[in-house]
PDB file as gemmi writes it, atoms N, CA and C in Angstrom:
CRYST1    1.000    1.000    1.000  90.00  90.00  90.00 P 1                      
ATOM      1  N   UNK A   1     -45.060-195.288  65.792  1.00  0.00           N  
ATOM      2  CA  UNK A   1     -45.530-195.817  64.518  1.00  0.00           C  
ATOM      3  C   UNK A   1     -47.014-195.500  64.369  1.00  0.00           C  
ATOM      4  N   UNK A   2     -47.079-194.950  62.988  1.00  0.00           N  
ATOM      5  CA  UNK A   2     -48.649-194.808  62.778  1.00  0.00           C  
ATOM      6  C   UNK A   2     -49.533-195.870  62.502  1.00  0.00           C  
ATOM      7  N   UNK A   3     -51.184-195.365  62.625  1.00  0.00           N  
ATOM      8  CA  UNK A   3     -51.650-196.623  62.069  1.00  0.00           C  
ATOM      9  C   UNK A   3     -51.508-197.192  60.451  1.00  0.00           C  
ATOM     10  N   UNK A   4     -51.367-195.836  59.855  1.00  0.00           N  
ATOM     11  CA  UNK A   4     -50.707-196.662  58.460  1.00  0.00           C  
ATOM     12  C   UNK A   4     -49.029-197.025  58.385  1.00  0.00           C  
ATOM     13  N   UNK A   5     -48.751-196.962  59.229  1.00  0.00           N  
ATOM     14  CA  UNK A   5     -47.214-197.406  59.087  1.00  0.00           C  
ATOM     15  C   UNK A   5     -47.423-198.846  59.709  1.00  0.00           C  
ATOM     16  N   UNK A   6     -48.188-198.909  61.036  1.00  0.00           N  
ATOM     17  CA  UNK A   6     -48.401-200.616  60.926  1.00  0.00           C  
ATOM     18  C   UNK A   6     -49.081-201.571  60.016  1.00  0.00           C  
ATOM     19  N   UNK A   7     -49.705-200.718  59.101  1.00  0.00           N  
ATOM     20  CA  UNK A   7     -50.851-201.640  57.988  1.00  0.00           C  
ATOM     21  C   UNK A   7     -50.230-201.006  56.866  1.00  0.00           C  
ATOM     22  N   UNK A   8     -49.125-201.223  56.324  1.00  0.00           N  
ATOM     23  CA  UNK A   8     -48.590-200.551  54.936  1.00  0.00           C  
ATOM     24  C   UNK A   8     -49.281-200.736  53.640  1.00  0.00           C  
ATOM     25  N   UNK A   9     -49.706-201.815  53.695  1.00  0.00           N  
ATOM     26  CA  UNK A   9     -51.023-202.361  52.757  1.00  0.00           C  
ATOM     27  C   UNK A   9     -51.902-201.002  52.894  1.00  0.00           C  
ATOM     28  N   UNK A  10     -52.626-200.268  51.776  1.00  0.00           N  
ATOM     29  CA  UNK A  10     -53.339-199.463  51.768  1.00  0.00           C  
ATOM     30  C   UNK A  10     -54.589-199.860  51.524  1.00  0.00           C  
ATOM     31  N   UNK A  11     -55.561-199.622  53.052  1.00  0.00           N  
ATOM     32  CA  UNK A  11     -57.105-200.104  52.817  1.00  0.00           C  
ATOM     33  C   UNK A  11     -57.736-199.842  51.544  1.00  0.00           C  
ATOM     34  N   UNK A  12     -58.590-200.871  51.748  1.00  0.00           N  
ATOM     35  CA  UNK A  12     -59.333-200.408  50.062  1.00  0.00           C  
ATOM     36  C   UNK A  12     -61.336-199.908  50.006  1.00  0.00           C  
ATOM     37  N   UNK A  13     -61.189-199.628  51.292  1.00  0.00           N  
ATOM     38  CA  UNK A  13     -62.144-198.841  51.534  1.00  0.00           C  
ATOM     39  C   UNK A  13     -62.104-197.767  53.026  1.00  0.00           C  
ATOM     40  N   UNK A  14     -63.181-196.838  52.397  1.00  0.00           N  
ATOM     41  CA  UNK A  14     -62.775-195.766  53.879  1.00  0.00           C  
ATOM     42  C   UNK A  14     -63.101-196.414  55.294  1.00  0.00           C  
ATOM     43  N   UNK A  15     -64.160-197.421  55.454  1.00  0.00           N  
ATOM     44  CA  UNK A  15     -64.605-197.379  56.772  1.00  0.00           C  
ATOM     45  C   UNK A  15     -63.807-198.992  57.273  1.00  0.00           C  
ATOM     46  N   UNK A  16     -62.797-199.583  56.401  1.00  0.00           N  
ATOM     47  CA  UNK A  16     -61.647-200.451  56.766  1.00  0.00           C  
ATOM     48  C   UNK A  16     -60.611-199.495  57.468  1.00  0.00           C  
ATOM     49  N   UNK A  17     -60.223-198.320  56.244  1.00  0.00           N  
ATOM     50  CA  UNK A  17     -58.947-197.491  57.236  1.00  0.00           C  
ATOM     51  C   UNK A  17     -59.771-197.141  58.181  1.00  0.00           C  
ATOM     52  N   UNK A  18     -61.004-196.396  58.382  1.00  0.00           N  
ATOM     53  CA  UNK A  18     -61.545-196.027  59.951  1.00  0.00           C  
ATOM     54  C   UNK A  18     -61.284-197.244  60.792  1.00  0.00           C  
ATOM     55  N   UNK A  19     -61.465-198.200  60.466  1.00  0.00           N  
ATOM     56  CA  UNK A  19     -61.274-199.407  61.812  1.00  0.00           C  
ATOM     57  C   UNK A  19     -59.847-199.605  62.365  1.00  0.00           C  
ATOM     58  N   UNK A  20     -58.785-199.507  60.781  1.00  0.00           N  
ATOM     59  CA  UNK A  20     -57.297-199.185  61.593  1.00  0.00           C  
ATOM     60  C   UNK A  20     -57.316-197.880  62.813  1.00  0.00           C  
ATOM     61  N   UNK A  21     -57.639-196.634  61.801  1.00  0.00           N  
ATOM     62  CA  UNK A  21     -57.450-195.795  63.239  1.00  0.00           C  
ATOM     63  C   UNK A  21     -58.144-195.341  64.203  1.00  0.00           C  
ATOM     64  N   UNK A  22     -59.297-196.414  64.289  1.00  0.00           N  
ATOM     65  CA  UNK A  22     -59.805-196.145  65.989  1.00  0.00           C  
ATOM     66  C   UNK A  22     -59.359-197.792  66.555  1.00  0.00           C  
ATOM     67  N   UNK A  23     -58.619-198.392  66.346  1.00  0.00           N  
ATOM     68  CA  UNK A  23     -58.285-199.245  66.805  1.00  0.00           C  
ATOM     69  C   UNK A  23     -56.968-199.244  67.700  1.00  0.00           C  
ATOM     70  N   UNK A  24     -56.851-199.069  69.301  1.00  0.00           N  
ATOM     71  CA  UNK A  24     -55.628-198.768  69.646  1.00  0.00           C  
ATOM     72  C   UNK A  24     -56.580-198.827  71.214  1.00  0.00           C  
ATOM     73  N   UNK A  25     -55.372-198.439  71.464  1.00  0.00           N  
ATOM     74  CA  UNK A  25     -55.415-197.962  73.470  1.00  0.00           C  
ATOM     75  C   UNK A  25     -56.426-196.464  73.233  1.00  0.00           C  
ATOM     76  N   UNK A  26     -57.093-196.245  74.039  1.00  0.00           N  
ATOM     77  CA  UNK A  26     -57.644-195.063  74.267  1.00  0.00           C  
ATOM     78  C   UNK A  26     -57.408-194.471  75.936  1.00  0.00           C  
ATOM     79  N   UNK A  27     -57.096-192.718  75.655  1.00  0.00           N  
ATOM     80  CA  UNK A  27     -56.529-192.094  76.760  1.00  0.00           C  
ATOM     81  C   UNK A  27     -57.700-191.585  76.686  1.00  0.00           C  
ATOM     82  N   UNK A  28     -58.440-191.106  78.287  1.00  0.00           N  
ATOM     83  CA  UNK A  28     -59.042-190.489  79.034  1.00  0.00           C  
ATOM     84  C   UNK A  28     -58.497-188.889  78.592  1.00  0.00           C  
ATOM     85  N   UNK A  29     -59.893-187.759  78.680  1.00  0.00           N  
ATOM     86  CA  UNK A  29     -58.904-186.088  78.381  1.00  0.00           C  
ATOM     87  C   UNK A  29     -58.014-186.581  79.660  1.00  0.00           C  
ATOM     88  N   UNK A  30     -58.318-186.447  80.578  1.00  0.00           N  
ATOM     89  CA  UNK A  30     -57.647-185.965  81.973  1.00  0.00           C  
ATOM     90  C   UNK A  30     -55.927-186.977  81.713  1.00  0.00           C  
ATOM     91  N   UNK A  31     -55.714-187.625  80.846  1.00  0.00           N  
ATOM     92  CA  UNK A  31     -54.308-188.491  80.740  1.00  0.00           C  
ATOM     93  C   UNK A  31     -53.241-187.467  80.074  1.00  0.00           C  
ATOM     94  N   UNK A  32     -53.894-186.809  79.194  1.00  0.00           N  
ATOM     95  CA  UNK A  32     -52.925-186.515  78.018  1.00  0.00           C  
ATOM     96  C   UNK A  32     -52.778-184.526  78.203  1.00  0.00           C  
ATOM     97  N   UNK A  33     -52.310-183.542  77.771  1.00  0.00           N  
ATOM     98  CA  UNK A  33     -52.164-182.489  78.232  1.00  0.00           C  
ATOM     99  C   UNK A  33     -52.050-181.674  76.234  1.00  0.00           C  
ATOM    100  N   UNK A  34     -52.950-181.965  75.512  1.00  0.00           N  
ATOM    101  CA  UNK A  34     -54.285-182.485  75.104  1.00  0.00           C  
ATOM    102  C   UNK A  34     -54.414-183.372  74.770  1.00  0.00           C  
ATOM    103  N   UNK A  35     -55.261-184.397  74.561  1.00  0.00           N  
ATOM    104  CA  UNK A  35     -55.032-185.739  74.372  1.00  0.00           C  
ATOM    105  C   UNK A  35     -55.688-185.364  72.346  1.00  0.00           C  
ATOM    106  N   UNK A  36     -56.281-184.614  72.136  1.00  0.00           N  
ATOM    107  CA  UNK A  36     -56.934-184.439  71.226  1.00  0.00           C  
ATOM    108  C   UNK A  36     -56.340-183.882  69.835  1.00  0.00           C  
ATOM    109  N   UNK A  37     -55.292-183.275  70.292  1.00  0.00           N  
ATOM    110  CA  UNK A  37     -53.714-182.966  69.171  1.00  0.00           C  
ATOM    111  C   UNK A  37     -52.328-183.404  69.018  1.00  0.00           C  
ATOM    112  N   UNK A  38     -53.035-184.727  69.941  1.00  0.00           N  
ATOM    113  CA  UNK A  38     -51.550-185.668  69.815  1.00  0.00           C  
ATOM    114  C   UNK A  38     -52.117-186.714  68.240  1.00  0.00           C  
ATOM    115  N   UNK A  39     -51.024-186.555  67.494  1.00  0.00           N  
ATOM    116  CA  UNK A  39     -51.261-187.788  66.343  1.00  0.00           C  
ATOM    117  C   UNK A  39     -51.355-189.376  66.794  1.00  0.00           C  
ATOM    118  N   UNK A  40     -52.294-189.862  66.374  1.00  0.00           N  
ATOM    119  CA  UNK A  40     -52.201-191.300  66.588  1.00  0.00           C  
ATOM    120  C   UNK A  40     -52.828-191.435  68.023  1.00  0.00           C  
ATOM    121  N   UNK A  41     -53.118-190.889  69.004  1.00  0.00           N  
ATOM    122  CA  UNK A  41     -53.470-190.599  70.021  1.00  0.00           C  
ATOM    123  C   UNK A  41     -55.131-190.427  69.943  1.00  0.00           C  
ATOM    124  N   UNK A  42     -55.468-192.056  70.799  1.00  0.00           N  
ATOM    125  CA  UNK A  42     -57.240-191.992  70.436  1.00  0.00           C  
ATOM    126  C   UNK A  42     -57.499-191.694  71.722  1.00  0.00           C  
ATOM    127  N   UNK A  43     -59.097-190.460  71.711  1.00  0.00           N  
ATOM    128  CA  UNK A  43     -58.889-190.015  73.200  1.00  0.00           C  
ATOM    129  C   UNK A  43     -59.981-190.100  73.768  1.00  0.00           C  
ATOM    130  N   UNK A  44     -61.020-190.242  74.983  1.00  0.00           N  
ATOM    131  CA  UNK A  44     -62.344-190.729  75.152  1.00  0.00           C  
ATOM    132  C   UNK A  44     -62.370-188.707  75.616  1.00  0.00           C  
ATOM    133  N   UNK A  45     -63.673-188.409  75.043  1.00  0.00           N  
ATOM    134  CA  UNK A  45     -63.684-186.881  75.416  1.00  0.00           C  
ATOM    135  C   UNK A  45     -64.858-186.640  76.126  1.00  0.00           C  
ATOM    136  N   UNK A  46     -65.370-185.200  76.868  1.00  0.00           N  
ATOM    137  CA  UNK A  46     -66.870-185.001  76.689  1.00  0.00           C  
ATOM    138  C   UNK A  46     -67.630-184.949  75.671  1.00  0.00           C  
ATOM    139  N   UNK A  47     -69.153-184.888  76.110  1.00  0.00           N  
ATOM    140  CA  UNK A  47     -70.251-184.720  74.741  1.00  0.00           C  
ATOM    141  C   UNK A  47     -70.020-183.339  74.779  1.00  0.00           C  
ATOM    142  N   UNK A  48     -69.599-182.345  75.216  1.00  0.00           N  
ATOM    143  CA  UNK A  48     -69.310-181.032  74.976  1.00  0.00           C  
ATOM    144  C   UNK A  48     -68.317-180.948  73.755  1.00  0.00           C  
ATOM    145  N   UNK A  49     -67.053-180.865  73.926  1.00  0.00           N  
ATOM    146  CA  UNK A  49     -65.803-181.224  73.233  1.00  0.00           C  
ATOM    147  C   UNK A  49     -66.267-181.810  71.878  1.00  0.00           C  
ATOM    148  N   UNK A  50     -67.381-182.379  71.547  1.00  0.00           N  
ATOM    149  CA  UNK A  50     -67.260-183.396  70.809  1.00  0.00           C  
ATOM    150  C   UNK A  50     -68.235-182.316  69.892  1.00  0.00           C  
ATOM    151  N   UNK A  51     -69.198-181.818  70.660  1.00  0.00           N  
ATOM    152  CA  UNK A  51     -70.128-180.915  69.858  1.00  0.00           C  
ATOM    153  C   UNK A  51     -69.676-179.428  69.830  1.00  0.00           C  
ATOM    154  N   UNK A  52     -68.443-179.461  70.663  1.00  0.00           N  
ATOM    155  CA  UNK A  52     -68.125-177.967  70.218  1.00  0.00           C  
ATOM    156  C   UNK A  52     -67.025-177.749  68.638  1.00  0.00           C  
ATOM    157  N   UNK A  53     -67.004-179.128  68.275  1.00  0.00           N  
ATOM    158  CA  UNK A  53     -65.858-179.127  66.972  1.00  0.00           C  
ATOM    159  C   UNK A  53     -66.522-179.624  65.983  1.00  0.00           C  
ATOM    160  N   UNK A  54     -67.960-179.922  66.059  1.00  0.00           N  
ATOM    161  CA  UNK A  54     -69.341-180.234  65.319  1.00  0.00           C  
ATOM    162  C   UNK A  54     -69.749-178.882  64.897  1.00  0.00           C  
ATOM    163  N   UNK A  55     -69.674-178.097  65.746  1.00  0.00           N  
ATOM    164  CA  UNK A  55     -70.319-176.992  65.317  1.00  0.00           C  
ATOM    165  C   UNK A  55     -69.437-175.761  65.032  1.00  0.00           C  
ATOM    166  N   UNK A  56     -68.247-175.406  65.064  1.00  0.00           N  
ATOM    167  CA  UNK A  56     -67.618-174.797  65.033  1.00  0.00           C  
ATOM    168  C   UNK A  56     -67.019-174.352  63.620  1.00  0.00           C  
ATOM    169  N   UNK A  57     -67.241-175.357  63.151  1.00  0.00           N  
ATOM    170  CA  UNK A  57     -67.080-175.180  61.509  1.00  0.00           C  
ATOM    171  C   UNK A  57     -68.196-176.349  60.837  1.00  0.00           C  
ATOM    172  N   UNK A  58     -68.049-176.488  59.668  1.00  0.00           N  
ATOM    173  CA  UNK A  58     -68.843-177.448  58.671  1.00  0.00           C  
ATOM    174  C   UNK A  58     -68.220-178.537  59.151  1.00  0.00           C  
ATOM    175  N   UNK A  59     -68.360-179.637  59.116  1.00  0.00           N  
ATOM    176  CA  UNK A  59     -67.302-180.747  59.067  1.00  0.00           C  
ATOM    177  C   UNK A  59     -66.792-180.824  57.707  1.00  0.00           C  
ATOM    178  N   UNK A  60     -65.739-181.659  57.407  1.00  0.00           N  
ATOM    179  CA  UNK A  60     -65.135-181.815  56.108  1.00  0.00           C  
ATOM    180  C   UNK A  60     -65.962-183.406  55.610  1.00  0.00           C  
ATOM    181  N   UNK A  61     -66.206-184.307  56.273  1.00  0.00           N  
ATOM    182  CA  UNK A  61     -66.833-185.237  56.123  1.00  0.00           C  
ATOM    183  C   UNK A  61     -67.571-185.750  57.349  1.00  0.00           C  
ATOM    184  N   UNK A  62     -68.765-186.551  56.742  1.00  0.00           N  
ATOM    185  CA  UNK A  62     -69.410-186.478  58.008  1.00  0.00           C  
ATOM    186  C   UNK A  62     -70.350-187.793  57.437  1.00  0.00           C  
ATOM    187  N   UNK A  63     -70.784-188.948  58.590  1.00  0.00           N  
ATOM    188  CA  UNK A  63     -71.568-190.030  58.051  1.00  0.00           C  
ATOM    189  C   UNK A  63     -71.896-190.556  59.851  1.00  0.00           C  
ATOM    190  N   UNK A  64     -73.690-190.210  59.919  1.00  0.00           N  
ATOM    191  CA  UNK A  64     -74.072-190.815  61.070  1.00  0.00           C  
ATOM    192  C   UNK A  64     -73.154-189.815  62.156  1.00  0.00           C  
ATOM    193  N   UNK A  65     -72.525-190.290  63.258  1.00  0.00           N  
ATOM    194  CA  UNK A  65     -71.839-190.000  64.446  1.00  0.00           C  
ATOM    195  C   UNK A  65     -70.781-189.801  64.575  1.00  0.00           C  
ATOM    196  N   UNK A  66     -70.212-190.057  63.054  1.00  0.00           N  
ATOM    197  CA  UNK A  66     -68.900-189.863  62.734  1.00  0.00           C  
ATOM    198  C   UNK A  66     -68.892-188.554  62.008  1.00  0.00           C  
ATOM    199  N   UNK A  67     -67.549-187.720  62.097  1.00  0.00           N  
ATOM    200  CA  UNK A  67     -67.146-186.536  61.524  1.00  0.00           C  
ATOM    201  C   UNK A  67     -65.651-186.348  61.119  1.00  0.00           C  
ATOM    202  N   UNK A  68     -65.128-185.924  60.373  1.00  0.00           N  
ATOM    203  CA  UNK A  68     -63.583-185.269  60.518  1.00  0.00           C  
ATOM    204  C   UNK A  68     -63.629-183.675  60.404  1.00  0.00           C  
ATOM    205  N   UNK A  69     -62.815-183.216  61.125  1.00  0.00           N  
ATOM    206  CA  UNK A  69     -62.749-181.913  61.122  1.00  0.00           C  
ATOM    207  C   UNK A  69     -61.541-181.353  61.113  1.00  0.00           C  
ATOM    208  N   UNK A  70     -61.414-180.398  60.436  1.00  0.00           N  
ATOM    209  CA  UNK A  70     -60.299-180.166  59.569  1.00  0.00           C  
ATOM    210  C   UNK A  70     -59.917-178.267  59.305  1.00  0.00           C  
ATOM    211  N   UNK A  71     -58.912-177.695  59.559  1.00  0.00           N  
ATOM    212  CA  UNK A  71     -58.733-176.232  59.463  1.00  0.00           C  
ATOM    213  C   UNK A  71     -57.824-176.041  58.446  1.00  0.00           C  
ATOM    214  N   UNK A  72     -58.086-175.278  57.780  1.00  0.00           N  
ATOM    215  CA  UNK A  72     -56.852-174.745  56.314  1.00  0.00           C  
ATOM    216  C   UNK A  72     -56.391-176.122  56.009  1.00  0.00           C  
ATOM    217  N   UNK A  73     -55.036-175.938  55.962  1.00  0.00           N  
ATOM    218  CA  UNK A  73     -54.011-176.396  55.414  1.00  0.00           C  
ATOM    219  C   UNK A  73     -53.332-178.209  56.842  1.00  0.00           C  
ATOM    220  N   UNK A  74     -54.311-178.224  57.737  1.00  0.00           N  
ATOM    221  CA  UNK A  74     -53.955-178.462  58.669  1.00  0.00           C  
ATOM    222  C   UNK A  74     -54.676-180.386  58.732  1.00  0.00           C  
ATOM    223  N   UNK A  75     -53.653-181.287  59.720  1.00  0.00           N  
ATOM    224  CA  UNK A  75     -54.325-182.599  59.861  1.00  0.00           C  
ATOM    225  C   UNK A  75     -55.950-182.751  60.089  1.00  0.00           C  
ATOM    226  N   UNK A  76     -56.642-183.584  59.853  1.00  0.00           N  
ATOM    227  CA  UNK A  76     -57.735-184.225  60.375  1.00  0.00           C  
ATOM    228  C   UNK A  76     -58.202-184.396  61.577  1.00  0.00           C  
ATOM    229  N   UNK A  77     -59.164-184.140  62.515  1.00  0.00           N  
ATOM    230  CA  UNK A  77     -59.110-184.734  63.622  1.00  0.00           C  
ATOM    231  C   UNK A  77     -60.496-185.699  63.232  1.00  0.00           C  
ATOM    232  N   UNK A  78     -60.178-186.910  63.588  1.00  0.00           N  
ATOM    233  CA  UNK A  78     -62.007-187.779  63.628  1.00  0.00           C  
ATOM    234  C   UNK A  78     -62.317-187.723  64.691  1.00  0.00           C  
ATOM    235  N   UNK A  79     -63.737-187.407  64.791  1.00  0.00           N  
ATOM    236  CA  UNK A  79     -64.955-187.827  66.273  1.00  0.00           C  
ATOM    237  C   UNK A  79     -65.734-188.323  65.709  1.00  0.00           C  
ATOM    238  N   UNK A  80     -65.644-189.210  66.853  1.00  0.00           N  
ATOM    239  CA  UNK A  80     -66.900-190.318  67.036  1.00  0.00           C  
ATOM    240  C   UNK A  80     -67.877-190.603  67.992  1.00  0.00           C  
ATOM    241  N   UNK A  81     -68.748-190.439  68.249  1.00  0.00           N  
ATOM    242  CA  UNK A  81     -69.758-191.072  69.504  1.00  0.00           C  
ATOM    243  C   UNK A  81     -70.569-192.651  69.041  1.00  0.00           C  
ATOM    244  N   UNK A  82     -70.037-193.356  70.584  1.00  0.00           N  
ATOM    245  CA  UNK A  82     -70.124-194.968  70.290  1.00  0.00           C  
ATOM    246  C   UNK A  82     -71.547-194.772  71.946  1.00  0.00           C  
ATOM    247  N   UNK A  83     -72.404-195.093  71.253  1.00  0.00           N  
ATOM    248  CA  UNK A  83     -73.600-195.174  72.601  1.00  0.00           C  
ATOM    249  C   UNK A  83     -73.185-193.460  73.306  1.00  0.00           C  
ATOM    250  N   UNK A  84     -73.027-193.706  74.845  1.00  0.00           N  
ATOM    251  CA  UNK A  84     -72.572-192.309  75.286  1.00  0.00           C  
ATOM    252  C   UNK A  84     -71.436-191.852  75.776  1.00  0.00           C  
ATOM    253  N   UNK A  85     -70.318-192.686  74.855  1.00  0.00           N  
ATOM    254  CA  UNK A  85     -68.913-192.258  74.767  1.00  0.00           C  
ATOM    255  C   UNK A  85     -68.500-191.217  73.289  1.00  0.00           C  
ATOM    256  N   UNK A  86     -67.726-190.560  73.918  1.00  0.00           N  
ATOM    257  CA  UNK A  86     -67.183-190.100  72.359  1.00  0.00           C  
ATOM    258  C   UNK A  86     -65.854-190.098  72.370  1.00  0.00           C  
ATOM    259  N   UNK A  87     -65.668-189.925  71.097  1.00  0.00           N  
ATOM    260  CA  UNK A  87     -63.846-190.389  71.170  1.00  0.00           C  
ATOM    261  C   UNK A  87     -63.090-189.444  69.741  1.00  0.00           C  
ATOM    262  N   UNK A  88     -61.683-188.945  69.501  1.00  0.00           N  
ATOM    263  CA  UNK A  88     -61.380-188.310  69.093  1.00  0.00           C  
ATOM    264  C   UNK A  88     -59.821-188.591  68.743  1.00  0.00           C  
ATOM    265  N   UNK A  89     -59.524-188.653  67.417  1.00  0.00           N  
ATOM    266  CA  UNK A  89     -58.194-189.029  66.987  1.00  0.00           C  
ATOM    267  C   UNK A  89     -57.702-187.768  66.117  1.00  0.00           C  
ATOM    268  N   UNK A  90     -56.585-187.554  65.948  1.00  0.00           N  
ATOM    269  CA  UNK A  90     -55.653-186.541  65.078  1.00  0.00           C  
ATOM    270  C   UNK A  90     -54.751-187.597  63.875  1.00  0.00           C  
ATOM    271  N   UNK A  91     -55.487-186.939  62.704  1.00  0.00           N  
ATOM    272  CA  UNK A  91     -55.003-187.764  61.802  1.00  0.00           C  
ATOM    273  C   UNK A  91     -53.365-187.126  61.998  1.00  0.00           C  
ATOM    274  N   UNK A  92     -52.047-188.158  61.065  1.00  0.00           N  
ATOM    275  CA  UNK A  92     -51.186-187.764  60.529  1.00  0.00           C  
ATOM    276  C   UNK A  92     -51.426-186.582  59.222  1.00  0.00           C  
ATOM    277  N   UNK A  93     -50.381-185.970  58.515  1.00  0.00           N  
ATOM    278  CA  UNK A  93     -50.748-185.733  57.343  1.00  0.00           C  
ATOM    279  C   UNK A  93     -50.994-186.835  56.524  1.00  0.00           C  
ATOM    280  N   UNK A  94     -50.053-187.724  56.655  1.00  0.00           N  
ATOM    281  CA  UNK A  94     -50.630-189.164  55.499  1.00  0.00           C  
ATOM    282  C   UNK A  94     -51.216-189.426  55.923  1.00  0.00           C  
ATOM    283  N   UNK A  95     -51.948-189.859  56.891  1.00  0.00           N  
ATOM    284  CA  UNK A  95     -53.271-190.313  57.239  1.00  0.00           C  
ATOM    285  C   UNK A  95     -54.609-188.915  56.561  1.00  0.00           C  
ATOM    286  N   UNK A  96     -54.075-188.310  56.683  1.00  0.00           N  
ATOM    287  CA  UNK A  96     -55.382-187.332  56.541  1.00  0.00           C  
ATOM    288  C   UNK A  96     -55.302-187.511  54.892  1.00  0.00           C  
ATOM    289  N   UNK A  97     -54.631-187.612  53.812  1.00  0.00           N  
ATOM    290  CA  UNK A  97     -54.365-187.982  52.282  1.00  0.00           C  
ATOM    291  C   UNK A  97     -55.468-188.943  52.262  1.00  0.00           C  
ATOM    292  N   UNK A  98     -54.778-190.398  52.777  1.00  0.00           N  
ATOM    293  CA  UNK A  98     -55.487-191.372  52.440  1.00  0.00           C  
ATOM    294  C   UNK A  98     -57.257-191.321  52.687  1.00  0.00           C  
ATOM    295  N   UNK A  99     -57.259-190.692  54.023  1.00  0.00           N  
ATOM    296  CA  UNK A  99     -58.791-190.098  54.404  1.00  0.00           C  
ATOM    297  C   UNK A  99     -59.350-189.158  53.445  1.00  0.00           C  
ATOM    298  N   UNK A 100     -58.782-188.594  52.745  1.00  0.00           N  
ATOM    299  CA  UNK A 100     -60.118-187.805  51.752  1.00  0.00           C  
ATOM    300  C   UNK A 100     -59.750-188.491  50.035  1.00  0.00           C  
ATOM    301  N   UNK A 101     -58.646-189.369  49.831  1.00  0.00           N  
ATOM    302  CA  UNK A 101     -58.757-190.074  48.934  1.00  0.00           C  
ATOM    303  C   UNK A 101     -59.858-191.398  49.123  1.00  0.00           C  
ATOM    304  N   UNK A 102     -59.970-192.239  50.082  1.00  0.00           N  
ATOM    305  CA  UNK A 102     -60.696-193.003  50.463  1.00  0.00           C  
ATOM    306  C   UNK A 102     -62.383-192.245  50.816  1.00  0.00           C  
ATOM    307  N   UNK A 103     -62.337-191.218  50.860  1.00  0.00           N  
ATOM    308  CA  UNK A 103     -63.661-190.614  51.406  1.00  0.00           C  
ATOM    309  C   UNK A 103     -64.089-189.490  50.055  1.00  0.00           C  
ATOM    310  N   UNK A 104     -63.148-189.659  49.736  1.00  0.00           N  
ATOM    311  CA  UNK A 104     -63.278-188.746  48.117  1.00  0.00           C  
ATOM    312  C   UNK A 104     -63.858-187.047  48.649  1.00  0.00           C  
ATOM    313  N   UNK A 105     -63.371-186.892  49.830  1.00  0.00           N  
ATOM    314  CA  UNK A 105     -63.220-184.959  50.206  1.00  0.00           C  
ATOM    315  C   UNK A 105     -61.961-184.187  50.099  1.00  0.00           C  
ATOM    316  N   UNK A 106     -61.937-183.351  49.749  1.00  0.00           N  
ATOM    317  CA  UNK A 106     -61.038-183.080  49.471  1.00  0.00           C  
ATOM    318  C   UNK A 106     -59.903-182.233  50.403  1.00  0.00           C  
ATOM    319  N   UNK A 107     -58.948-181.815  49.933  1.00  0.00           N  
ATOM    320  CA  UNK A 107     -57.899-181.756  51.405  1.00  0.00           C  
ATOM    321  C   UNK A 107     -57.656-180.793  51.576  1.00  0.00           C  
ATOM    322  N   UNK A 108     -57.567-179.656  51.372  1.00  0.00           N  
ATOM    323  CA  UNK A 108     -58.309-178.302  51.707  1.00  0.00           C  
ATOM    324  C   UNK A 108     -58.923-177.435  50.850  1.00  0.00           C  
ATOM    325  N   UNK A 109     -59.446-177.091  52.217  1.00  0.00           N  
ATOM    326  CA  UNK A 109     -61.088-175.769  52.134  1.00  0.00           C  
ATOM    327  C   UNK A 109     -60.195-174.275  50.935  1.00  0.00           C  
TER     328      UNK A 109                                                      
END                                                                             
């Protein structure tokens, strides 16, 4: 189950749905075999990892430490750095909708 499938109620602002989906269990990289393209799957990463998908393209949205990053036609991933953790989720496709309706970006480049 996603995080909008447990909150069917649709947030009514963007940084409410951000609190649904970084809200969960978080996997270590070394747990998951990638932990970073599993949907729904929040993942604690390096500061490498975190700045190599910072820089690799534009971000699609971006505020402070937060980013989503996003290819063609393809889901969302959010990063975040909290102090000197960073962390990294793969939107759904409906999750990635509601994220650039709520963030007002648009859904593809």
């Amino acid at each position: 189950m996603t995080a909008t499938e447990k909150h069917s109620k649709k947030p009514r602002s963007l940084w409410a749905f951000i609190e649904i989906l970084t809200n969960g269990e978080i996997q270590s990289a070394s747990d998951a075999d990638p932990p970073w393209f599993e949907e729904g799957t929040i993942a604690r990463i390096d500061e490498t990892t975190y700045w190599y998908f910072l820089e690799l393209l534009p971000p699609r949205w971006m505020d402070g430490n937060w980013f989503a990053f996003g290819e063609g036609t393809g889901p969302f991933r959010l990063f975040w750095q909290n102090k000197d953790e960073f962390f990294v989720r793969e939107l759904t496709d409906s999750e990635t909708r509601t994220f650039c309706e709520l963030s007002k970006t648009t859904l593809h480049m």
